[in-house]
PyMOL Python script that loads the backbone (N, CA, C, O; Angstrom):
from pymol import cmd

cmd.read_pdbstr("""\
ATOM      1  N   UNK A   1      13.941   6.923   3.130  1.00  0.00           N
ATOM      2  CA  UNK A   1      12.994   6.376   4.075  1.00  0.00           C
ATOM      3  C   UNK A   1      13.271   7.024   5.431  1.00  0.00           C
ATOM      4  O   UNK A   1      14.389   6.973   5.945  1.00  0.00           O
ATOM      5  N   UNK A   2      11.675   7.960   6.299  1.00  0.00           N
ATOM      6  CA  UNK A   2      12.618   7.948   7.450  1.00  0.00           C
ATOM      7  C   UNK A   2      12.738   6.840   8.370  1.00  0.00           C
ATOM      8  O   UNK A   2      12.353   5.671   8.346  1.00  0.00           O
ATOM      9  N   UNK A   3      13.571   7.752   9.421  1.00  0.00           N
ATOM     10  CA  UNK A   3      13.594   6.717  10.613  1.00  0.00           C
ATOM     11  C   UNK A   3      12.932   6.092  11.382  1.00  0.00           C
ATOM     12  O   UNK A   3      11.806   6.404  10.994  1.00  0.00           O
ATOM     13  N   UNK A   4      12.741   5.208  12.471  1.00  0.00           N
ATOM     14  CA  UNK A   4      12.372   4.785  12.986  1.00  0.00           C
ATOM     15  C   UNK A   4      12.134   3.204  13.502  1.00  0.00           C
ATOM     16  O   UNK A   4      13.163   2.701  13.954  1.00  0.00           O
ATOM     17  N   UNK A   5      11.063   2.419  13.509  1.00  0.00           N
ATOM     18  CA  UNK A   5      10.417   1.390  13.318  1.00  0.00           C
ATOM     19  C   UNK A   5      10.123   0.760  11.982  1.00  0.00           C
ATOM     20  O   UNK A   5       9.302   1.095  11.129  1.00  0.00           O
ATOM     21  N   UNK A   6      11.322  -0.615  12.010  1.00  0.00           N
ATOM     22  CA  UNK A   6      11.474  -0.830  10.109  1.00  0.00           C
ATOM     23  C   UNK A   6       9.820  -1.505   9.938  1.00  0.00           C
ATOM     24  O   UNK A   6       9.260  -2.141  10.830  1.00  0.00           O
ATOM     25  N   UNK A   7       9.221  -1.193   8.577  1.00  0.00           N
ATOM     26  CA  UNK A   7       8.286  -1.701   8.327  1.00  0.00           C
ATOM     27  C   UNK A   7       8.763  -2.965   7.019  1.00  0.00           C
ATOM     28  O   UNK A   7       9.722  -3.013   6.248  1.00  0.00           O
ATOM     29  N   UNK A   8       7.362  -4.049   7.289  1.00  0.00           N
ATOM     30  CA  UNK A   8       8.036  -4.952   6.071  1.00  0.00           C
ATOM     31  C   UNK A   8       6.635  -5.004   5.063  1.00  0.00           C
ATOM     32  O   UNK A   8       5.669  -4.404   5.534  1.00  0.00           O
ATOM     33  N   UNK A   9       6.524  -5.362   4.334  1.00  0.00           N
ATOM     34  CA  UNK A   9       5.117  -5.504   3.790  1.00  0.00           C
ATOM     35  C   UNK A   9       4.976  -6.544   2.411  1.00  0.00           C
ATOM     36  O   UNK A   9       5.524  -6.379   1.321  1.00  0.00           O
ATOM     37  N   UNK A  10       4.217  -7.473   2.755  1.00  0.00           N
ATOM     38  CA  UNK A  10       4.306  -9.043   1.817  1.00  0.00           C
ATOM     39  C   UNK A  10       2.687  -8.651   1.015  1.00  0.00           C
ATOM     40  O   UNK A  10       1.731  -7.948   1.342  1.00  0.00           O
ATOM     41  N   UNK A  11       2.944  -9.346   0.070  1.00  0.00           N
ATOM     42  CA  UNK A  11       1.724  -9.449  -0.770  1.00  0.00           C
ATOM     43  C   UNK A  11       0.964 -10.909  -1.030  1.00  0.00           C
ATOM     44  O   UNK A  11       1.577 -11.973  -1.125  1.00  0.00           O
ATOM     45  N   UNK A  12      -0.213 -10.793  -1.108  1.00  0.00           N
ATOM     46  CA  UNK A  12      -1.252 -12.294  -1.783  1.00  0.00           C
ATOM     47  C   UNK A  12      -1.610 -11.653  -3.195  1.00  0.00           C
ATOM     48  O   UNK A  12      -1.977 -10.512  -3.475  1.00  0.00           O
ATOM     49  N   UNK A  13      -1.443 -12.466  -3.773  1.00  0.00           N
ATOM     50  CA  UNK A  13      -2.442 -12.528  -5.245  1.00  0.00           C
ATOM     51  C   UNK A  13      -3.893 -12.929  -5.427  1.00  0.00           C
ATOM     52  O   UNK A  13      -4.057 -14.116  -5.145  1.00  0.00           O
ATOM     53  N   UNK A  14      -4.609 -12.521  -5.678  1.00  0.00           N
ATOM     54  CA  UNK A  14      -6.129 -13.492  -6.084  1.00  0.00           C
ATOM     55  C   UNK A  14      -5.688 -13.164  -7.835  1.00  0.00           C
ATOM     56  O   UNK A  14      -4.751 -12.766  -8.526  1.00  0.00           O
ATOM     57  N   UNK A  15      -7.399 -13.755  -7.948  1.00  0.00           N
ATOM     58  CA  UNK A  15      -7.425 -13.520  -9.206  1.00  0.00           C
ATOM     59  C   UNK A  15      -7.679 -12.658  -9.582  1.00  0.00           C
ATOM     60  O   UNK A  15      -7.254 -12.681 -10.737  1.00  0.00           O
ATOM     61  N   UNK A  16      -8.464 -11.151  -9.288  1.00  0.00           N
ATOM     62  CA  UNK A  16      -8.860  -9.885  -9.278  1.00  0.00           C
ATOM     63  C   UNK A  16      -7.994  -9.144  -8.505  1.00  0.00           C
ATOM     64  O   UNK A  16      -7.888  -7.981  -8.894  1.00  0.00           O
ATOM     65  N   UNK A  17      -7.253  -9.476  -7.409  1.00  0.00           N
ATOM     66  CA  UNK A  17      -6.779  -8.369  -6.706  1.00  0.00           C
ATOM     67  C   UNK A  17      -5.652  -8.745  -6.319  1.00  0.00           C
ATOM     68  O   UNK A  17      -5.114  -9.685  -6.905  1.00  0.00           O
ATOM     69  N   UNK A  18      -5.016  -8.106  -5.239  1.00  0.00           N
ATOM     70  CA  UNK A  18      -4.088  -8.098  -3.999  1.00  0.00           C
ATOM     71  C   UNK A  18      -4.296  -7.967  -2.815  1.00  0.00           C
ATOM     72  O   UNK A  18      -5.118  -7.074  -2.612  1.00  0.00           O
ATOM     73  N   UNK A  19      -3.831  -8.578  -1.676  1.00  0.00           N
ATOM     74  CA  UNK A  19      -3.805  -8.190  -0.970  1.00  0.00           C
ATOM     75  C   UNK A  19      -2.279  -8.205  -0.112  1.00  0.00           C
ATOM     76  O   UNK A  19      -1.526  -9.147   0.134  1.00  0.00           O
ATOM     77  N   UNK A  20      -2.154  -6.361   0.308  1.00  0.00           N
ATOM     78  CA  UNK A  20      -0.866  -6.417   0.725  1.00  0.00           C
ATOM     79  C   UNK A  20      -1.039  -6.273   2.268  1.00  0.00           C
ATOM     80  O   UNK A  20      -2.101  -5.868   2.741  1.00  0.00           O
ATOM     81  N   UNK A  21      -0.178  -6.549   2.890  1.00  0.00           N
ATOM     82  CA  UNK A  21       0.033  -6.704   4.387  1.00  0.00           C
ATOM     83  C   UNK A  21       1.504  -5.646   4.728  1.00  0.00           C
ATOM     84  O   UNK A  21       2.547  -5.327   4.158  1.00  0.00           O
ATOM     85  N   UNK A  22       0.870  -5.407   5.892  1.00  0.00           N
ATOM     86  CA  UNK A  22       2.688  -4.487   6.471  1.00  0.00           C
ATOM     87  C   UNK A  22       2.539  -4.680   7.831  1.00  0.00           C
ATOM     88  O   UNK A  22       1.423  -4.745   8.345  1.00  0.00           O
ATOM     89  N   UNK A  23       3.738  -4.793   8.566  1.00  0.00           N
ATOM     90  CA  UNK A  23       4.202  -4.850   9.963  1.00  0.00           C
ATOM     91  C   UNK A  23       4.889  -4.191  10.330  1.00  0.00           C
ATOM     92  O   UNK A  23       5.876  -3.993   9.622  1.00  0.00           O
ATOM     93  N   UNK A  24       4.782  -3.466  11.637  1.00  0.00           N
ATOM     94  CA  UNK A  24       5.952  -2.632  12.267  1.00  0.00           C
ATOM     95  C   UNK A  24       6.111  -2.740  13.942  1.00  0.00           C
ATOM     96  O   UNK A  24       5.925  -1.953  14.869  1.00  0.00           O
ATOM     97  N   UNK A  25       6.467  -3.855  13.851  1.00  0.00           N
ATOM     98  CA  UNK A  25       6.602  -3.723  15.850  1.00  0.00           C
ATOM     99  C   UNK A  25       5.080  -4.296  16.158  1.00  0.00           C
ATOM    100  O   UNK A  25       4.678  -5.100  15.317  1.00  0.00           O
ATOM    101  N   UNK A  26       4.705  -4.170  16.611  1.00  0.00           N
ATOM    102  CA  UNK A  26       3.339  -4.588  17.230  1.00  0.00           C
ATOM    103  C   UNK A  26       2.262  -3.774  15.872  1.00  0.00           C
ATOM    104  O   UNK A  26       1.088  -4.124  15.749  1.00  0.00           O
ATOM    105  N   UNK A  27       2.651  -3.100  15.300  1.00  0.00           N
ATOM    106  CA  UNK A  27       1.536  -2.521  14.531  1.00  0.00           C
ATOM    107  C   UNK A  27       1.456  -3.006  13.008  1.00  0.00           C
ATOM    108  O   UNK A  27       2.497  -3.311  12.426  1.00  0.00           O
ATOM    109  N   UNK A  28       0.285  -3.072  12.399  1.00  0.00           N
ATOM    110  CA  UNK A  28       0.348  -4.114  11.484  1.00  0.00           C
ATOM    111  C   UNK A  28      -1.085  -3.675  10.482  1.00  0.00           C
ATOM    112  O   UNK A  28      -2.032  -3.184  11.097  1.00  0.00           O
ATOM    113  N   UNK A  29      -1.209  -3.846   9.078  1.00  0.00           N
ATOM    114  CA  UNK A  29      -2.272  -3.520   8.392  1.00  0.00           C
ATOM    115  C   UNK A  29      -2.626  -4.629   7.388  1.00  0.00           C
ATOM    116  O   UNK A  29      -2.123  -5.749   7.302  1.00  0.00           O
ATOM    117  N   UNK A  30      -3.726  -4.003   6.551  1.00  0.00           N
ATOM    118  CA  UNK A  30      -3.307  -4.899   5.087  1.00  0.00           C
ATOM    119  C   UNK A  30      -4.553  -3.828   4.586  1.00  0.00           C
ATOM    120  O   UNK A  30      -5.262  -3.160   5.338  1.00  0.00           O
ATOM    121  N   UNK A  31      -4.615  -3.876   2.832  1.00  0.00           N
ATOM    122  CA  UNK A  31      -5.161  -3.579   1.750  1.00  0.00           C
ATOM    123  C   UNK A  31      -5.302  -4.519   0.897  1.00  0.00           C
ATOM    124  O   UNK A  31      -4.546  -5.414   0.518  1.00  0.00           O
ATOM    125  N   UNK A  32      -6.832  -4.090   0.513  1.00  0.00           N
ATOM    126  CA  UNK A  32      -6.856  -4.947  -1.042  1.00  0.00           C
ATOM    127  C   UNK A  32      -6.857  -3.762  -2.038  1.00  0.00           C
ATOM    128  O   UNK A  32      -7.414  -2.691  -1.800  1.00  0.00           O
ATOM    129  N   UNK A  33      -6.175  -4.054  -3.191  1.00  0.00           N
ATOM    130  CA  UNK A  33      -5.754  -3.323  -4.350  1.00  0.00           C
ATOM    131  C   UNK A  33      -7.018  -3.822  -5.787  1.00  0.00           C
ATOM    132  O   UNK A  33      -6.533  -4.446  -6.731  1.00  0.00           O
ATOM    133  N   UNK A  34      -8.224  -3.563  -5.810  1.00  0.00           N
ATOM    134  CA  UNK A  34      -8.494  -4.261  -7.191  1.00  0.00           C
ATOM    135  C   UNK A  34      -7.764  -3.817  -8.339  1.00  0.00           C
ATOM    136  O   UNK A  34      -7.252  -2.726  -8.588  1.00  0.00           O
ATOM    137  N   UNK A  35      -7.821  -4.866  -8.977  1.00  0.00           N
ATOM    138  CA  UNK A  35      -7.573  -4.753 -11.037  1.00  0.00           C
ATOM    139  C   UNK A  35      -8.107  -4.004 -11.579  1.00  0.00           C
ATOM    140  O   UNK A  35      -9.333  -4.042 -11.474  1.00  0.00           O
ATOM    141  N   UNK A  36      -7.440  -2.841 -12.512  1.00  0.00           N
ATOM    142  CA  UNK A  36      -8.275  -2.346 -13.078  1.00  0.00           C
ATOM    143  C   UNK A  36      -7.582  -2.454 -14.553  1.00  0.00           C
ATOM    144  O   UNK A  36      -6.737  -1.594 -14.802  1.00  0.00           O
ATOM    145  N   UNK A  37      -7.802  -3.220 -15.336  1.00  0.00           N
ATOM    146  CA  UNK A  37      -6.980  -3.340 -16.635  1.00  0.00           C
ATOM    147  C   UNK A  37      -7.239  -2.067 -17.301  1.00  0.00           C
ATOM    148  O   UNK A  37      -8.329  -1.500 -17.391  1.00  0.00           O
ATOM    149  N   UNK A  38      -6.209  -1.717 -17.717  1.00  0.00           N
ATOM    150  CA  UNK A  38      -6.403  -0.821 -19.365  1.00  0.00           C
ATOM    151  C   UNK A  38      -6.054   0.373 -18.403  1.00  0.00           C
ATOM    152  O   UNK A  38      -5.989   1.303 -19.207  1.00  0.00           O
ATOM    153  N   UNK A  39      -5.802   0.880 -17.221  1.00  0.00           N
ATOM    154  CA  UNK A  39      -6.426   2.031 -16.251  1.00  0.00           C
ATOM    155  C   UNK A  39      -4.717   2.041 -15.674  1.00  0.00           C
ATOM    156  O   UNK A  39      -4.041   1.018 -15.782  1.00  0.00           O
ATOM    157  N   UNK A  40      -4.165   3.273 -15.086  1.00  0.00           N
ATOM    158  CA  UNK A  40      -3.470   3.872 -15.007  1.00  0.00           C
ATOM    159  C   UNK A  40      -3.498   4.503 -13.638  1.00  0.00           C
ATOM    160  O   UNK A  40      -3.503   5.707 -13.898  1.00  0.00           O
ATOM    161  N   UNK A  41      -3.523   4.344 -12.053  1.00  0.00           N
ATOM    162  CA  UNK A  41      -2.678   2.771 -11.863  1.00  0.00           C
ATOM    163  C   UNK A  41      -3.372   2.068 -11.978  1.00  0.00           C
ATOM    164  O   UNK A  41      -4.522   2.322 -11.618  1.00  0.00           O
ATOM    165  N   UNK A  42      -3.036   0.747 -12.567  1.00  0.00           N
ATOM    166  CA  UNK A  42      -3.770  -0.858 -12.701  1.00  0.00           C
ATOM    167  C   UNK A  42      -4.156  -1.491 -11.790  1.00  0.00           C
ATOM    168  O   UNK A  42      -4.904  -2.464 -11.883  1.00  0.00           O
ATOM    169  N   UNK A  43      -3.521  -0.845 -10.367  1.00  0.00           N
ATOM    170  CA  UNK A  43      -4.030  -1.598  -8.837  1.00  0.00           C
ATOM    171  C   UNK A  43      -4.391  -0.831  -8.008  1.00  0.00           C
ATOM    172  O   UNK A  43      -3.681   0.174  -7.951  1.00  0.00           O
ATOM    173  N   UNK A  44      -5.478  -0.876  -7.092  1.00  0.00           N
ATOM    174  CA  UNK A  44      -6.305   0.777  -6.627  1.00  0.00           C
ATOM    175  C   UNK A  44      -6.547   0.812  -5.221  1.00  0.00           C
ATOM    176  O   UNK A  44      -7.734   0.511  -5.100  1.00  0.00           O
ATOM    177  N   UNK A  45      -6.196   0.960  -4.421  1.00  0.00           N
ATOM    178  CA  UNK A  45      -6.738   0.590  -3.010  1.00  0.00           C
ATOM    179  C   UNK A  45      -6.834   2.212  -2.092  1.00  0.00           C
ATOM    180  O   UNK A  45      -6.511   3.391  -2.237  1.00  0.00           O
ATOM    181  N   UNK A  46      -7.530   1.269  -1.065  1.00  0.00           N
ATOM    182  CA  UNK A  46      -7.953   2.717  -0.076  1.00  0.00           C
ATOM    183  C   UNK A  46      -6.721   3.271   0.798  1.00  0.00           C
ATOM    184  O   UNK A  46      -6.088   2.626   1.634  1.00  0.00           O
ATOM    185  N   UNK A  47      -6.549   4.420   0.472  1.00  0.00           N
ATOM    186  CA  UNK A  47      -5.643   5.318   1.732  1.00  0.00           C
ATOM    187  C   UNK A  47      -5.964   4.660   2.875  1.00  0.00           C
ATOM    188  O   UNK A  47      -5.319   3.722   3.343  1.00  0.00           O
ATOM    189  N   UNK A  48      -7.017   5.168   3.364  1.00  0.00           N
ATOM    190  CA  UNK A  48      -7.606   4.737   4.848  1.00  0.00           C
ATOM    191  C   UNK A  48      -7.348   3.275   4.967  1.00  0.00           C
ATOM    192  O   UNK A  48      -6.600   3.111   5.931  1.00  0.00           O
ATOM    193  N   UNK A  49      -7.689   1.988   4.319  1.00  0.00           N
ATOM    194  CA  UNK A  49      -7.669   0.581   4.896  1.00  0.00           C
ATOM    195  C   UNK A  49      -6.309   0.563   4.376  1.00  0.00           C
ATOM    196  O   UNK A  49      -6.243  -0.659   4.515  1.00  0.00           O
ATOM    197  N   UNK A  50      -5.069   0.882   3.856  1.00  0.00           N
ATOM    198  CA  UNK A  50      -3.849   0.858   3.815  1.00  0.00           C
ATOM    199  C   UNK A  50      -3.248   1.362   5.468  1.00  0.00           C
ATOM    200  O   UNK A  50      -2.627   0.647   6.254  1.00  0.00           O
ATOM    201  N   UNK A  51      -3.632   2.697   5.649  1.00  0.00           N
ATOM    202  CA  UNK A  51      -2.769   3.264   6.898  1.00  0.00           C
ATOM    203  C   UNK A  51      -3.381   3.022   7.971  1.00  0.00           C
ATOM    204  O   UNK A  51      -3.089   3.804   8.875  1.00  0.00           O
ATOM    205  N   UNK A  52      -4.292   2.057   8.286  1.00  0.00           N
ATOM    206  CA  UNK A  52      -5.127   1.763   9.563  1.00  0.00           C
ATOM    207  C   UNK A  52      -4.200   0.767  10.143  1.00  0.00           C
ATOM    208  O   UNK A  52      -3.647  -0.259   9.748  1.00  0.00           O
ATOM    209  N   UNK A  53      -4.249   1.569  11.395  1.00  0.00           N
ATOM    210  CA  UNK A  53      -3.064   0.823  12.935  1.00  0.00           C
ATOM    211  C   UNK A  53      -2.150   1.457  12.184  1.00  0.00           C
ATOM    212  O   UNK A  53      -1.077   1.096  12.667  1.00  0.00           O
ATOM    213  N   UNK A  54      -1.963   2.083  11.417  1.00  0.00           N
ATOM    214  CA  UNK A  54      -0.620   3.352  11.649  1.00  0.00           C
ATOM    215  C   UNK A  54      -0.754   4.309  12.335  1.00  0.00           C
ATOM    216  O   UNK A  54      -1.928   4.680  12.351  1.00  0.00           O
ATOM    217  N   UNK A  55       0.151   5.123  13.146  1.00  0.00           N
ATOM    218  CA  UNK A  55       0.014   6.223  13.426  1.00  0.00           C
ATOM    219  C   UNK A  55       0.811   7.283  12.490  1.00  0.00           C
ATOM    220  O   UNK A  55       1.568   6.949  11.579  1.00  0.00           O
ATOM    221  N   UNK A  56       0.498   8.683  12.888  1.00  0.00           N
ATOM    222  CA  UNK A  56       1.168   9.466  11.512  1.00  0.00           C
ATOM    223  C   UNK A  56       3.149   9.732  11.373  1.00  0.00           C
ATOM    224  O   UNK A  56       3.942  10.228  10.572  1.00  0.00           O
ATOM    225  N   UNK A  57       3.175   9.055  12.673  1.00  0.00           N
ATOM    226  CA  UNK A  57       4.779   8.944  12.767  1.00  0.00           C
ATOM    227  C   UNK A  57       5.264   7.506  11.594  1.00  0.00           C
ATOM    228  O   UNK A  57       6.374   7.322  11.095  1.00  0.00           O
ATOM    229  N   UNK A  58       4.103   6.727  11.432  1.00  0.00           N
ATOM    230  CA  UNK A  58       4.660   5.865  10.675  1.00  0.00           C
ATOM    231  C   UNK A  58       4.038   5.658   9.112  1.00  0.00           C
ATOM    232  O   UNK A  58       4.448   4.953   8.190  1.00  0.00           O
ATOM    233  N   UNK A  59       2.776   6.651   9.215  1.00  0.00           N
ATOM    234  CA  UNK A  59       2.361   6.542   7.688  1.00  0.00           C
ATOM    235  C   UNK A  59       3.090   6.208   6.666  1.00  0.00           C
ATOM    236  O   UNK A  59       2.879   5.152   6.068  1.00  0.00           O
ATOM    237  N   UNK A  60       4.240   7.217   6.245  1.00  0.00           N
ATOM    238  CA  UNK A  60       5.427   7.549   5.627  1.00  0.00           C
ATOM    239  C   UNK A  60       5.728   6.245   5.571  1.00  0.00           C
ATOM    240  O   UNK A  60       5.187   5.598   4.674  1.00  0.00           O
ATOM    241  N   UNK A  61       6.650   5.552   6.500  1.00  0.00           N
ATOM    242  CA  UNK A  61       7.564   4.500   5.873  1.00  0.00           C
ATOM    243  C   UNK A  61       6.555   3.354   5.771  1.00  0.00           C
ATOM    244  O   UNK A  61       7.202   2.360   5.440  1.00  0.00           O
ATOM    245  N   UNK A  62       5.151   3.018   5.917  1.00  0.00           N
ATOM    246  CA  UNK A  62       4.042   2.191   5.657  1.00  0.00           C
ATOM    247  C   UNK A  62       3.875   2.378   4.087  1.00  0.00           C
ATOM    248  O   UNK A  62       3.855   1.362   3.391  1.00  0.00           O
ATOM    249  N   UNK A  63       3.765   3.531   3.545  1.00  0.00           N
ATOM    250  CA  UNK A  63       4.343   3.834   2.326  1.00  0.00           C
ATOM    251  C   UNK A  63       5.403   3.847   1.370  1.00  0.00           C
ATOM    252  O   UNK A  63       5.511   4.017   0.155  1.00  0.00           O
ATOM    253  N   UNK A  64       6.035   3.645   2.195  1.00  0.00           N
ATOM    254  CA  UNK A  64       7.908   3.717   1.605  1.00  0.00           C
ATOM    255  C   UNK A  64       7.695   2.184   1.270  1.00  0.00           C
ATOM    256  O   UNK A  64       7.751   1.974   0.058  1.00  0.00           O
ATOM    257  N   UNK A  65       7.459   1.028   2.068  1.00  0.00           N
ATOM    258  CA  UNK A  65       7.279  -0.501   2.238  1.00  0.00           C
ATOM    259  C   UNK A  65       6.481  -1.262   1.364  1.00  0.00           C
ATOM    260  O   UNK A  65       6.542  -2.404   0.907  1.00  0.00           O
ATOM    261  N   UNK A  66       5.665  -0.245   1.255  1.00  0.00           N
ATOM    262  CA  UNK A  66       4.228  -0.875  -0.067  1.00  0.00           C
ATOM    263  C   UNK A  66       5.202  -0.728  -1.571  1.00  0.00           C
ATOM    264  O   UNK A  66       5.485  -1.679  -2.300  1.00  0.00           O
ATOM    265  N   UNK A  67       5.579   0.612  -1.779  1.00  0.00           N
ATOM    266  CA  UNK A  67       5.748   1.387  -2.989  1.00  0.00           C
ATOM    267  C   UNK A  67       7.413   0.533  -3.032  1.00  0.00           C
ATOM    268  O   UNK A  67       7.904   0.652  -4.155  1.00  0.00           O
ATOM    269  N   UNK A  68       7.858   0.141  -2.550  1.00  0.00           N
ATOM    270  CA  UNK A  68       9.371  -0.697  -2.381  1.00  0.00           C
ATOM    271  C   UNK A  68       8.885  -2.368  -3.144  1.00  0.00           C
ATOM    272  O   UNK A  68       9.405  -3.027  -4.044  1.00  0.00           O
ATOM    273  N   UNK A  69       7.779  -2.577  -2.358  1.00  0.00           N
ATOM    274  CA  UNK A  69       7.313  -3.748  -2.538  1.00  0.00           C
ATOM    275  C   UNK A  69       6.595  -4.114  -4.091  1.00  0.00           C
ATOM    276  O   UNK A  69       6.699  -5.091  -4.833  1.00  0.00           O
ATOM    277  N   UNK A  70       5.738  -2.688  -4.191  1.00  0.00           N
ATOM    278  CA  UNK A  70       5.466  -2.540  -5.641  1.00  0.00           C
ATOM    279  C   UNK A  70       6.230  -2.770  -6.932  1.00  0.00           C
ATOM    280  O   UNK A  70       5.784  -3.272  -7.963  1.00  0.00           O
ATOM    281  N   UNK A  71       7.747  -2.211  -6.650  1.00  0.00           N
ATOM    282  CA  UNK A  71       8.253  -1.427  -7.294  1.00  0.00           C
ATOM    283  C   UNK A  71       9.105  -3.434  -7.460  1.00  0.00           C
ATOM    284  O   UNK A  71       9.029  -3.913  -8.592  1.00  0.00           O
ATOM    285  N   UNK A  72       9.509  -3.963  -6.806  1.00  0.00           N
ATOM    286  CA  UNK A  72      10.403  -4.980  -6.485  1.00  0.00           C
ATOM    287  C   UNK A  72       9.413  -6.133  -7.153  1.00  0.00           C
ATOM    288  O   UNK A  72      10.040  -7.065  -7.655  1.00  0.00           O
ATOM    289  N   UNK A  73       7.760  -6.234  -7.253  1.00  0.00           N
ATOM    290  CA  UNK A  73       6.952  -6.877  -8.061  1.00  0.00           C
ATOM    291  C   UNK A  73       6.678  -6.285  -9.205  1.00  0.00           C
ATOM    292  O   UNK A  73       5.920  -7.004  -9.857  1.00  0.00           O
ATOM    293  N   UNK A  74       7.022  -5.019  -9.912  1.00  0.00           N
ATOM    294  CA  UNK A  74       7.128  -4.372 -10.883  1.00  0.00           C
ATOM    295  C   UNK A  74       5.281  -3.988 -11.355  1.00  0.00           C
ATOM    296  O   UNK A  74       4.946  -4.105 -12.534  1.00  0.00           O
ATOM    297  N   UNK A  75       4.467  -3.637 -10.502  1.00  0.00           N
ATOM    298  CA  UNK A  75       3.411  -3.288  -9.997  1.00  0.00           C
ATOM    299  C   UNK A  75       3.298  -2.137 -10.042  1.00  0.00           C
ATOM    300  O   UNK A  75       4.216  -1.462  -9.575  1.00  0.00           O
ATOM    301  N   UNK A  76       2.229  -1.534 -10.572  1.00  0.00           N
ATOM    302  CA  UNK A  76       1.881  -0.355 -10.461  1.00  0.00           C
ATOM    303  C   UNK A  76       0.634   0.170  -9.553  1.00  0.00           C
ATOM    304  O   UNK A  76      -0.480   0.443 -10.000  1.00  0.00           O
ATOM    305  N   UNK A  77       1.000   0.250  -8.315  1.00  0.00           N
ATOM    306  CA  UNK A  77      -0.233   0.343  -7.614  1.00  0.00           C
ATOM    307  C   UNK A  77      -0.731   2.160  -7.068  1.00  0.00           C
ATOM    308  O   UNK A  77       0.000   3.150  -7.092  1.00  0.00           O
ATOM    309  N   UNK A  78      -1.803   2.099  -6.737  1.00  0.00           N
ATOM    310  CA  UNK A  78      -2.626   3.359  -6.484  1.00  0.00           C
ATOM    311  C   UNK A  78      -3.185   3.803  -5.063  1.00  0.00           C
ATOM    312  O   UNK A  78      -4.151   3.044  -4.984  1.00  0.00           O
ATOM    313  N   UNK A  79      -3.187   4.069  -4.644  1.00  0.00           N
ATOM    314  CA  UNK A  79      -4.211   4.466  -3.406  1.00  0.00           C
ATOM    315  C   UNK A  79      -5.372   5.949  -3.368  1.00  0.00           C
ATOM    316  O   UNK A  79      -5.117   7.138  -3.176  1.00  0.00           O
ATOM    317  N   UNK A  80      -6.834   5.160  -3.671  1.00  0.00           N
ATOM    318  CA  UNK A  80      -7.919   6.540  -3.619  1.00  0.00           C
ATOM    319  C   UNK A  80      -7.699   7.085  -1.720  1.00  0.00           C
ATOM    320  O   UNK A  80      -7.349   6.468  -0.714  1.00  0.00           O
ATOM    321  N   UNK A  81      -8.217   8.856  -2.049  1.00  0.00           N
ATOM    322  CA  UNK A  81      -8.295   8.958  -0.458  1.00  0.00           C
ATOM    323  C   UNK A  81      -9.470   9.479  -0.581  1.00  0.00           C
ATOM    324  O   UNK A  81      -9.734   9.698  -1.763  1.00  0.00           O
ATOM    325  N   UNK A  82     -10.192   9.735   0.058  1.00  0.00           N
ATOM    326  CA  UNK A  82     -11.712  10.490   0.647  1.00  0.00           C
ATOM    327  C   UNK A  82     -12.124  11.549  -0.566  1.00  0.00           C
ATOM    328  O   UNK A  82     -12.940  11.584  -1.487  1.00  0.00           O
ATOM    329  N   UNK A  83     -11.118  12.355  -0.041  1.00  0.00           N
ATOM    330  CA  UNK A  83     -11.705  13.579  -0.979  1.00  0.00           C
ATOM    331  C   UNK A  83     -11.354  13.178  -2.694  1.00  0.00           C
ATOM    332  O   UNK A  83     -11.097  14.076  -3.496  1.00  0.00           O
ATOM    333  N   UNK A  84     -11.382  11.990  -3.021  1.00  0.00           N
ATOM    334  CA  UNK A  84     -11.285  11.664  -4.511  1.00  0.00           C
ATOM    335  C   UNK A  84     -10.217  11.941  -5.497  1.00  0.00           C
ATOM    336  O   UNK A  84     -10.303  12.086  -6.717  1.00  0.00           O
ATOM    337  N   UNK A  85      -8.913  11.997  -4.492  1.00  0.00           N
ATOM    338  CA  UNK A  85      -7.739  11.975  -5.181  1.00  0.00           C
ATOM    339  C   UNK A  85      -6.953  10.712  -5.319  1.00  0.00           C
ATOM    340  O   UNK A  85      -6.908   9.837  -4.455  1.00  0.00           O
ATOM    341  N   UNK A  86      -6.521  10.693  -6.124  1.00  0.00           N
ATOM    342  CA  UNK A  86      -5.206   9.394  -6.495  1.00  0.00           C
ATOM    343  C   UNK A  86      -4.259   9.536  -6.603  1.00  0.00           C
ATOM    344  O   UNK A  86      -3.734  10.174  -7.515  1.00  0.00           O
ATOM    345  N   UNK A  87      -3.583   8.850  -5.484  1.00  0.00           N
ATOM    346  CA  UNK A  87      -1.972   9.131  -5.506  1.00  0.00           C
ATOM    347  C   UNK A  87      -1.362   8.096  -5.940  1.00  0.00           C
ATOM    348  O   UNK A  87      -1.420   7.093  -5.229  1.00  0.00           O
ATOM    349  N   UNK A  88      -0.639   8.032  -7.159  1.00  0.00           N
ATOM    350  CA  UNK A  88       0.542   6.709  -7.516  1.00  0.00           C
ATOM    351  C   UNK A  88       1.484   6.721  -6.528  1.00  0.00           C
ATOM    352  O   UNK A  88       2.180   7.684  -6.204  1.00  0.00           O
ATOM    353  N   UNK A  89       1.488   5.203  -5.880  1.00  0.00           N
ATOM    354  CA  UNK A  89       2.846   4.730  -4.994  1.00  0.00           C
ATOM    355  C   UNK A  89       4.019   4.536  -6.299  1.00  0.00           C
ATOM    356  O   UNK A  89       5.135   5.047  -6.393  1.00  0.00           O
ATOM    357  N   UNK A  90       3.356   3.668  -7.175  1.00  0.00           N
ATOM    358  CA  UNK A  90       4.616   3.569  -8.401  1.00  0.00           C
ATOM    359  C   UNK A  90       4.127   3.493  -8.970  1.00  0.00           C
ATOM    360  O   UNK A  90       4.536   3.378 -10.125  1.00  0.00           O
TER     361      UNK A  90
END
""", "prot")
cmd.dss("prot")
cmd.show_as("cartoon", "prot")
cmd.util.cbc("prot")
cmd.orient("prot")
């Protein structure tokens, strides 16, 4: 993880989705992840409404915090970006 400003990031459950939250100092986000059963990752959310009120000094560990958090709920989550790629956090 790098340095800097520790980030923390908590999760909600619905019944279709997630929604995860992260904090860092005054700066702060959240994502919803939908369900996608049978699908590979099973939880899908936007790049962009994940890293919004990040700046690019903190993208990284906004990521490190989700994919920690994932990984610690044993979650397999996803993030689409613009140009129609998918990156597995875990």
């Amino acid at each position: 993880m790098s340095k800097g400003r520790p980030v923390a990031a908590s999760l909600e459950r619905g019944a279709d989705h997630l929604l995860v939250h992260w904090t860092a100092g005054d700066a702060g986000g959240s994502c919803r992840f939908d369900h996608l059963p049978g699908t590979a990752p099973e939880w899908l959310g936007s790049a962009d409404d994940l890293l919004e009120g990040a700046d690019r000094r903190l993208e990284g560990r906004v990521l490190d915090a989700v994919a920690e958090l994932a990984r610690a709920e044993e979650l397999e989550l996803g993030i689409w970006h613009d140009d129609g790629g998918v990156e597995l956090l875990v």
